[in-house]
N, C-alpha and C positions, 0 to 999 in steps of 0.2 A: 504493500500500500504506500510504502514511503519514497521508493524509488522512484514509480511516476511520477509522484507529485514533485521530486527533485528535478527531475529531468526537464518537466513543463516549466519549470520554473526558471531553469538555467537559459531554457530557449526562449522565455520572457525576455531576460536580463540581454541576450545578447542582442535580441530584436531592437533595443532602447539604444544600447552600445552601436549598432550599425546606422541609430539616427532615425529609425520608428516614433512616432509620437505617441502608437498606441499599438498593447498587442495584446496575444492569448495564444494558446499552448493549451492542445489536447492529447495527451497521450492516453494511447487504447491496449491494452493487452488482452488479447482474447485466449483461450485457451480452445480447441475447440473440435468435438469425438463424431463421426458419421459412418453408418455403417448400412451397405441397403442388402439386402437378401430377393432371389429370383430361386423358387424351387427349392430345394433344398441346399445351395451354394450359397454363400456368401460373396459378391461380385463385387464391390465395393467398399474397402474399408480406409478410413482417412484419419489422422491423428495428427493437429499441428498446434503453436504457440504462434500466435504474430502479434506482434509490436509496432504501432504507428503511429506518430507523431504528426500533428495536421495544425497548422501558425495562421495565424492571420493578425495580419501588419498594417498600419495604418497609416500614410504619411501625407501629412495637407490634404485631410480628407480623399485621398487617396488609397483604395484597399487592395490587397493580394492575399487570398489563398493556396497556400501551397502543403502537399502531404510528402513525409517520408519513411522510409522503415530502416531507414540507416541511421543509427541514432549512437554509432561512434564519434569521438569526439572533434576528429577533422570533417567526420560528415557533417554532421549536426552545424559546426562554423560553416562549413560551403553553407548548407540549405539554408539558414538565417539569412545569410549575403544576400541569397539570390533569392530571396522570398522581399529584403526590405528592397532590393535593387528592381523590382519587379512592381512595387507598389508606386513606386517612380515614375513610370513608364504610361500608368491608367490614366483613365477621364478622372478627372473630379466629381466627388458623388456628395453635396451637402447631407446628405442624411446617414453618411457611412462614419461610422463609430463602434466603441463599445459601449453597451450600457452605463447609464450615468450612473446607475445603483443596481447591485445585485439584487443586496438585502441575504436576511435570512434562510437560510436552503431548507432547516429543522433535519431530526435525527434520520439515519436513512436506515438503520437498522427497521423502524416503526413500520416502514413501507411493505416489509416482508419481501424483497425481492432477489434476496440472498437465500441457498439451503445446501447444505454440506452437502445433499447426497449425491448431488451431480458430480463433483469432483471425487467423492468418496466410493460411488459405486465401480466396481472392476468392469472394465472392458471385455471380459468374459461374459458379463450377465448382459450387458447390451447388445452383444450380438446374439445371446439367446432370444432377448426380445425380440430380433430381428428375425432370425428365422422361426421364433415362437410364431409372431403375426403373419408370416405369408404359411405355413403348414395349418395353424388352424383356419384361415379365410379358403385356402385350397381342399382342405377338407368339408367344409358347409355344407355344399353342393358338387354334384358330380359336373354338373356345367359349365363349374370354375374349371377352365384350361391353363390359364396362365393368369400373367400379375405384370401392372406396371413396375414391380417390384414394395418393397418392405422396407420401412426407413426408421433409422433412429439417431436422432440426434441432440447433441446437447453443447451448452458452450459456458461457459465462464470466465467474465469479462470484469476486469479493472478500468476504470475509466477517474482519470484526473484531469481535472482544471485550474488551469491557472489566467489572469490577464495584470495587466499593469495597472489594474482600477483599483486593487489590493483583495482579490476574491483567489480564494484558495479552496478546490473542493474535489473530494474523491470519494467515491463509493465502488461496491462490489456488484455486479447481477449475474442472475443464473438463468437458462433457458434449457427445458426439454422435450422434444418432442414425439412420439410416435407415430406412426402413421400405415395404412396398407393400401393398394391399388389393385384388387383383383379385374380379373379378365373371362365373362362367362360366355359360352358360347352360343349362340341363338339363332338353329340353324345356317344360313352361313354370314350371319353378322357377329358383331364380339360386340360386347355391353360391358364398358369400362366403367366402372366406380372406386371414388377414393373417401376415406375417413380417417381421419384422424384425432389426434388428440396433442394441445402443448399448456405447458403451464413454467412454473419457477423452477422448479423438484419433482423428479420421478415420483415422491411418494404423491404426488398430486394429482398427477397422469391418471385417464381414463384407464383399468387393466390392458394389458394383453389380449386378453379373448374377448372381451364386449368389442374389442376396436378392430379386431379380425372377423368376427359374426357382423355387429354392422355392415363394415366396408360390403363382405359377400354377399349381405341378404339385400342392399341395392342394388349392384351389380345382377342377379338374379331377379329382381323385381322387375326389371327394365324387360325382360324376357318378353316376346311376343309384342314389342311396341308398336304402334303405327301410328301414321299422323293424321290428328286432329282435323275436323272440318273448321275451317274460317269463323268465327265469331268475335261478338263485345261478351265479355262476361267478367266476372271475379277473379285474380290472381292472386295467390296463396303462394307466397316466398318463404321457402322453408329457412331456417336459420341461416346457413353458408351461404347461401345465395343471396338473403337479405342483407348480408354483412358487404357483400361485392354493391351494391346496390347505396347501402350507407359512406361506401367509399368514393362513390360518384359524389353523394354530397357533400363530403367533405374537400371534397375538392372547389367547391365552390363556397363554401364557409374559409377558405386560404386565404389570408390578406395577399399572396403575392397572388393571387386568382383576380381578385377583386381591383387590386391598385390597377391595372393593364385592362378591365373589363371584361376579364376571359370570366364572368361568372355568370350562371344564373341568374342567382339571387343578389348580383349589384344594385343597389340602389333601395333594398326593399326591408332593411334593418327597420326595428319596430313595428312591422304589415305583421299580419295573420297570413302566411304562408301554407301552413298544413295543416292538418285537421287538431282538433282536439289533444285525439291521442300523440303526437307526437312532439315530444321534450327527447333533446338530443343534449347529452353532455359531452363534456371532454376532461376528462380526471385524472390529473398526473400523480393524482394522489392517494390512487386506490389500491387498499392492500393488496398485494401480490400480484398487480394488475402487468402484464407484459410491457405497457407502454409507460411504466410506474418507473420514477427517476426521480430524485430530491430537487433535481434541479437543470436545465435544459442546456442544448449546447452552445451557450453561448453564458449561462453561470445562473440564469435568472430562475427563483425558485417556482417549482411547476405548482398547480391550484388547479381547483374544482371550478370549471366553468360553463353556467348552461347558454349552450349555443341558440337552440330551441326550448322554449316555454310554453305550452300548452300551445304549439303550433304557431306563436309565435318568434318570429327570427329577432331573438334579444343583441347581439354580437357578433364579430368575424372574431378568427384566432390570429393571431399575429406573433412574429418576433420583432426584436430591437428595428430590425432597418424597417419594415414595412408599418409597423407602426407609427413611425416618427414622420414616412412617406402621408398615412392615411389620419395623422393626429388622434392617435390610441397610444395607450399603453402596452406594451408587449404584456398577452399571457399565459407566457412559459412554454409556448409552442415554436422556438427556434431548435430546428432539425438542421446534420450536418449538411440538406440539400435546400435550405430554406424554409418553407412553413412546413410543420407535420406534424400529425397527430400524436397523442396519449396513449390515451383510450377514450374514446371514441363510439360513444353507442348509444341506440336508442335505448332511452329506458322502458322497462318491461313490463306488461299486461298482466293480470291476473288466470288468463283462462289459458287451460294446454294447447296443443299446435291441435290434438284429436278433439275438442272443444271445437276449435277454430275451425276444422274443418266439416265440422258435424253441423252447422250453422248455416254454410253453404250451399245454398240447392245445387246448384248447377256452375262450376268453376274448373279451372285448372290450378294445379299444384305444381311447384316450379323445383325442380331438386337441383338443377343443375344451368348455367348456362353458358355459352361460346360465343365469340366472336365480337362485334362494333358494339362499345356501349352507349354510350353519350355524346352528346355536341354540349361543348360547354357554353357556349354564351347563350343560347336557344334552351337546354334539358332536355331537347328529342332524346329521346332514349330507346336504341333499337338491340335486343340480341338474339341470336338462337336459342330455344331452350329442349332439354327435356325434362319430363316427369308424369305429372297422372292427371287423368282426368276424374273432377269429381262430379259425383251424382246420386242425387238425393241425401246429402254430404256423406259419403262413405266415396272411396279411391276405388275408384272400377276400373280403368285399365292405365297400363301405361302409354304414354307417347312420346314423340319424337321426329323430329324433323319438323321443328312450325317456329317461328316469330313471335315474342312478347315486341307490343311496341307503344309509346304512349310519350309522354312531358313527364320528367322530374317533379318541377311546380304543380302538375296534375295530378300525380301519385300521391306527393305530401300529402296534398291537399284530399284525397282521397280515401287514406289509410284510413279504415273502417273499423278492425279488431286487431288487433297485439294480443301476442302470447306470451307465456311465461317461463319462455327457454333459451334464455339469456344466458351468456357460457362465454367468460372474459381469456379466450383460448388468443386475443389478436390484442392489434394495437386498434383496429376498425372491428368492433364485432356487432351483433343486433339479434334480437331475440324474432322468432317467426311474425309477420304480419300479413294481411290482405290489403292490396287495391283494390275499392268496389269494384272497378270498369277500366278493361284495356283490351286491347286488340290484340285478338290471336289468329295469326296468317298459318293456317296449315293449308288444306286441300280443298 
């Protein structure tokens, strides 16, 4: 823990020494285990440490980012040089700076986003999870032939910062994941489906065999699909699918979305955008939340922010520069690619997804979908999808090969019932919902 933090700190000090008016030093140390299994082999196994250093220099409002993994001591002098000699070089950006104030980061242990077992569990037992999850999904059904393959992975990362503002901060995280891809056969088409499961700590993780029996029992459902006849009716976004779905809006809740016009929802901050039910947060401050940090990259400490309130659009999320651009506050949403998310989700309904769908007379259910999403400044929103058709709310058959297609701003605004299968497995997640009315292009 100490060493980052020296190392960030030295690369501060030299950034000032080369004539910087302002800097900051992130050093990253990831640790980090992957293993995928196909069959009964193991085809994949990966084990590495990497260490990167990533400066950003300031000089007469002039900025330069630059990354390196050479963090010996002549390297480190070069890459300072040519990180401040580089900042030289830019346009002038009046709004390019660090933070006038961090503030406060609070304890990061609280957050829960640390757990020994990742580092502590053998590499032995992970690859058994791996070929645990593709033998039992291959065993489900005799239809399962094959597998996008079996994965397990896990990382644990040190992350330090430091800037000349006088902010000093390091903490620990951990990620692990499971996941399986079977492959069922369906006379001569193959019906791929994936499930998985990630959280902090294995011991968090979905088992073994629930996440091998899922993966196969959709993979298998999809059996016999066909496509849909053309209609307006109700879509039923099952979880994953609604989380893809919640990351289109978050895309347009991005102050750098919004400063440029590339959003939707520009211009409509305070309007009634979606229905009732929909209050979107973003919470960097959720225990054990994946996208859970004390404090963002650029030092400022993360907070519980609601984007949406009962279908009202209360805020955009913003960092240092695009805030100061748009006359907001940064809050705590500065990512190492600009604005990004926490955690990110709608909040979650009381009634089950089989509730939700028993409600239904006549819909489809979305399990999966492919291809063009959204137009961002418009929210046309077009994909392929498959999953099932409902009726008389029970899942009568499967489909595939049709078109969901409809407005963003129309779905908000649409969203009927919320379920209560809310699963903080991402940095974007969302618990099941319906659109009353969208178009579905099958046949």
């Amino acid at each position: 823990m100490s060493e980052p933090a020296e190392l960030a700190a030295d690369a501060v000090e030299r950034a000032l020494a080369f004539g910087a008016g302002q800097a900051e030093a992130t050093l990253t140390v990831v640790e980090r285990f992957s293993a995928e299994a196909r069959g009964r082999e193991i085809t994949t196994l990966e084990q590495s440490t990497g260490r990167s250093l990533t400066l950003r220099v300031f000089v007469e409002d002039r900025k330069a980012t630059l990354a390196t993994s050479d963090l010996s001591g002549a390297g480190l002098q070069r890459f300072v040089r040519e990180a401040v000699e580089a900042a030289r070089h830019v346009a002038v950006d009046p709004y390019a700076g660090l933070p006038a104030s961090n503030g406060p980061t609070g304890d990061a242990a609280s957050l829960e986003i640390f757990t020994r077992d990742v580092g502590e569990r053998s590499g032995e037992a992970k690859i058994d999870d791996a070929l645990g999850l593709e033998s039992l999904a291959r065993a489900y059904d005799a239809r399962i032939v094959n597998s996008a393959g079996s994965h397990v992975a896990d990382a644990v990362a040190t992350i330090a910062l430091v800037n000349s503002g006088g902010f000093h901060g390091t903490y620990r995280a951990t990620q692990a994941t499971r996941e399986s891809g079977p492959i069922a056969q369906d006379g001569t088409n193959k019906r791929v489906a994936h499930y998985g499961s990630a959280a902090r700590g294995y011991a968090l993780l979905e088992p073994v065999d629930s996440i091998a029996r899922t993966a196969a029992r959709r993979a298998v459902a999809m059996c016999g699909a066909r496509k849909p006849a053309t209609l307006r009716c109700p879509v039923v976004f099952e979880r994953d699918v609604a989380a893809h779905v919640l990351s289109d809006i978050f895309g347009a809740t991005s102050a750098a979305n919004v400063a440029i016009g590339n959003s939707f929802l520009f211009g409509k901050t305070g309007n009634k955008v979606g229905s009732g039910l929909v209050t979107i947060v973003d919470d960097g401050r959720l225990s054990g939340g994946l996208g859970s940090a004390p404090f963002d990259a650029e030092g400022v400490p993360t907070r519980r922010t609601v984007v949406f309130r009962d279908g009202v659009l209360e805020t955009f999320l913003y960092d240092t520069y695009y805030g100061r651009k748009l006359g907001a506050a940064s809050t705590g949403n500065a990512s190492s690619g600009g604005v990004g998310p926490t955690n990110f989700y709608l909040q979650a309904g009381t009634q089950t997804p089989e509730a939700l769908i028993a409600s239904t007379p006549l819909g489809v259910l979305v399990v999966d979908t492919i291809g063009f999403s959204h137009e961002s400044v418009t929210g046309t929103y077009s994909r392929g999808a498959r999953g099932f058709m409902i009726e008389n709310g029970e899942l009568s058959y499967p489909i595939d090969e049709f078109t969901i297609a409809g407005n963003l701003v129309e779905m908000l605004a649409c969203i009927d019932a919320v379920a209560d299968d809310l699963r903080f497995d991402g940095s974007v997640v969302s618990p099941s919902f319906r659109v009353a009315e969208m178009t579905v292009s099958g046949s």
